[in-house]
C-alpha positions in Angstrom: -13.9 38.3 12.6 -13.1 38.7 8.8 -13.5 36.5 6.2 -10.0 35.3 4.8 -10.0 33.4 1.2 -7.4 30.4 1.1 -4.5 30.5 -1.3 -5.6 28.6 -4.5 -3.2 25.9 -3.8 -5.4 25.0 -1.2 -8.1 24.5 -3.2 -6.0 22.5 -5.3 -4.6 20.4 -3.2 -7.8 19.7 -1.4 -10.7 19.3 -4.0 -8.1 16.7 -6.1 -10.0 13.7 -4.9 -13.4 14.8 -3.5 -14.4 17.9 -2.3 -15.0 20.7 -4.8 -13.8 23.9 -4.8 -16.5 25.6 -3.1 -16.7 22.8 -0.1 -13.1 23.3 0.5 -13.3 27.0 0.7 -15.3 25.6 3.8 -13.4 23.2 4.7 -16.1 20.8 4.0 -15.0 17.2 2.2 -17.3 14.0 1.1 -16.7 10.5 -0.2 -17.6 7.8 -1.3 -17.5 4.7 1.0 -16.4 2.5 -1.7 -13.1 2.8 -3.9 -12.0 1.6 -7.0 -8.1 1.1 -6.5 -5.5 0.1 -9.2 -4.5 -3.1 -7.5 -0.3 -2.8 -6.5 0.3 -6.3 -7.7 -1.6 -6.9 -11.2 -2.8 -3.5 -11.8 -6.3 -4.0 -12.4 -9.2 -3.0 -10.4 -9.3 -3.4 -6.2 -12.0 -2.6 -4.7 -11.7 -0.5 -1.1 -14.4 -0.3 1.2 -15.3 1.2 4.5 -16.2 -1.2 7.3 -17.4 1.6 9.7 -20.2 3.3 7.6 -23.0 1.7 7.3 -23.4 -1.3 4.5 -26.4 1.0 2.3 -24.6 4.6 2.7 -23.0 5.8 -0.8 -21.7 9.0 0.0 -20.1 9.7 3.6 -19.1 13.2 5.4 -15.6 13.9 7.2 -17.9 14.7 10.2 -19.0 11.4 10.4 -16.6 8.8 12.7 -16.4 6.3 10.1 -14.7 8.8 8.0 -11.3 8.6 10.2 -11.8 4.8 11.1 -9.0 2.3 10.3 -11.8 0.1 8.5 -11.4 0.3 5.3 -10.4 -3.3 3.8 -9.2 -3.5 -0.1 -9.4 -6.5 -2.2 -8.7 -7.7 -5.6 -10.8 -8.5 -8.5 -8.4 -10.3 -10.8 -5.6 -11.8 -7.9 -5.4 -12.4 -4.4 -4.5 -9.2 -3.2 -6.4 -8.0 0.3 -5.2 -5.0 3.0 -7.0 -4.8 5.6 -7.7 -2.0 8.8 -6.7 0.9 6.0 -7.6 4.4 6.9 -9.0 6.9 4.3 -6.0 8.5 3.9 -4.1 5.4 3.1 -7.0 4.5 0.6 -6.8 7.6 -1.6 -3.0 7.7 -1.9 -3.5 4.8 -4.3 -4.4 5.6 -7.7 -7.7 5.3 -8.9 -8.6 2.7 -11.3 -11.3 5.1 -13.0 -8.9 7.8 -13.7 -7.3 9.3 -16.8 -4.0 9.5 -17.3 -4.4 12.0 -19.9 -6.9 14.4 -18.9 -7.3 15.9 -15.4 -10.6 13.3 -14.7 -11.5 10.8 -12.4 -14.3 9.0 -10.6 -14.3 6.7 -7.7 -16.2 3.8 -9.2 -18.1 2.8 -12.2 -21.4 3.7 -10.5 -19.9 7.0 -10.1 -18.4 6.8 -13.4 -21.7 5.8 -14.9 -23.5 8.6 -12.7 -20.8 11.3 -14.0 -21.9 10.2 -17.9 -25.3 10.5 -16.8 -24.3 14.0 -15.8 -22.5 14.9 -18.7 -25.0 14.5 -21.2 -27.6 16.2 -19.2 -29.9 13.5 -18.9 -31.5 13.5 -15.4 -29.1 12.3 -13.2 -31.1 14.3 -9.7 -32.6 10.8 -8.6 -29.6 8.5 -8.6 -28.2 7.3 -5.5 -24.8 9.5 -6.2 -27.3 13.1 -6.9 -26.0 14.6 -3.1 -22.1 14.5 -5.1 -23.5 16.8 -8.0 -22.6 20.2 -6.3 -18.4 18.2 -6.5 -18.6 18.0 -10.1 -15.6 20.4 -11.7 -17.0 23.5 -13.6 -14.7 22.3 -16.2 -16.4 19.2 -16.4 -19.3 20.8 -17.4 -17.9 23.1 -19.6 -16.2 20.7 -21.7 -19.0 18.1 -21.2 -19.3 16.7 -24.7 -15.3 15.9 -24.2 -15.5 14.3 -21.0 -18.4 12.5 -21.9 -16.4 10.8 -24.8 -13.2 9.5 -21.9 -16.0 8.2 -19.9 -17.1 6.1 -22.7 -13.9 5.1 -23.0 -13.4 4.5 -19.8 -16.9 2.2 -19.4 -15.7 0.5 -22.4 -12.4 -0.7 -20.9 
């Protein structure tokens, strides 16, 4: 049995929301188990959960069960917006709130947010509850750090 690279379209197409590059090259994906969703009626921030993992877990593996489960349930901040019995799928084929429409950046809540700015500007972000995500942060991230730093700022401050 040889080792055969994927095309890099798949790596595109499967490290946009999630997984880096080097996890999908083994078809390996983690997320979050909570979402922040531009809400489809006022366009401010939803907020998706999963039902299935458990209420504590940050970070969840697609080997787990509640990674496939219809449980996610999405709800409004600002109106009365709710969806309930979602799947994962169905939840990341909204747009994320954090999310710039400028630059190719995103993050899939303001802890996360706050956790990538942490990251960023190299202060020691190893102990946070989001650390286990650090090996899915973008090389060019980190390469343009002091720019990325400066849209989550924005970002926070929005």
């Amino acid at each position: 049995m040889s080792y055969q690279r994927r095309s890099s379209d798949v790596h595109r197409r499967r490290s946009h929301y999630g997984s880096g590059l080097t996890h999908a090259r083994y078809s390996h994906e983690v997320g979050v188990t909570r979402i922040a969703v531009v809400c489809p009626v006022c366009g401010r921030c939803a907020d998706a959960r999963n039902g299935a993992a458990d209420p504590h877990a940050l970070v969840i593996s697609h080997l787990a069960a509640a990674w496939q489960a219809a449980a996610w349930q999405a709800r409004c901040q600002s109106c009365m917006w709710r969806a309930k019995d979602l799947t994962r799928a169905a939840v990341i084929q909204r747009p994320l709130y954090f999310a710039s429409p400028y630059h190719d950046f995103w993050a899939w809540n303001r802890e996360h947010l706050q956790w990538l700015l942490r990251v960023l500007q190299r202060a020691d972000a190893n102990t946070d509850a989001y650390a286990r995500l650090r090996t899915y942060v973008p090389g060019h991230w980190l390469a343009a750090r002091r720019s990325y730093a400066r849209i989550v700022q924005r970002m926070l401050e929005s």
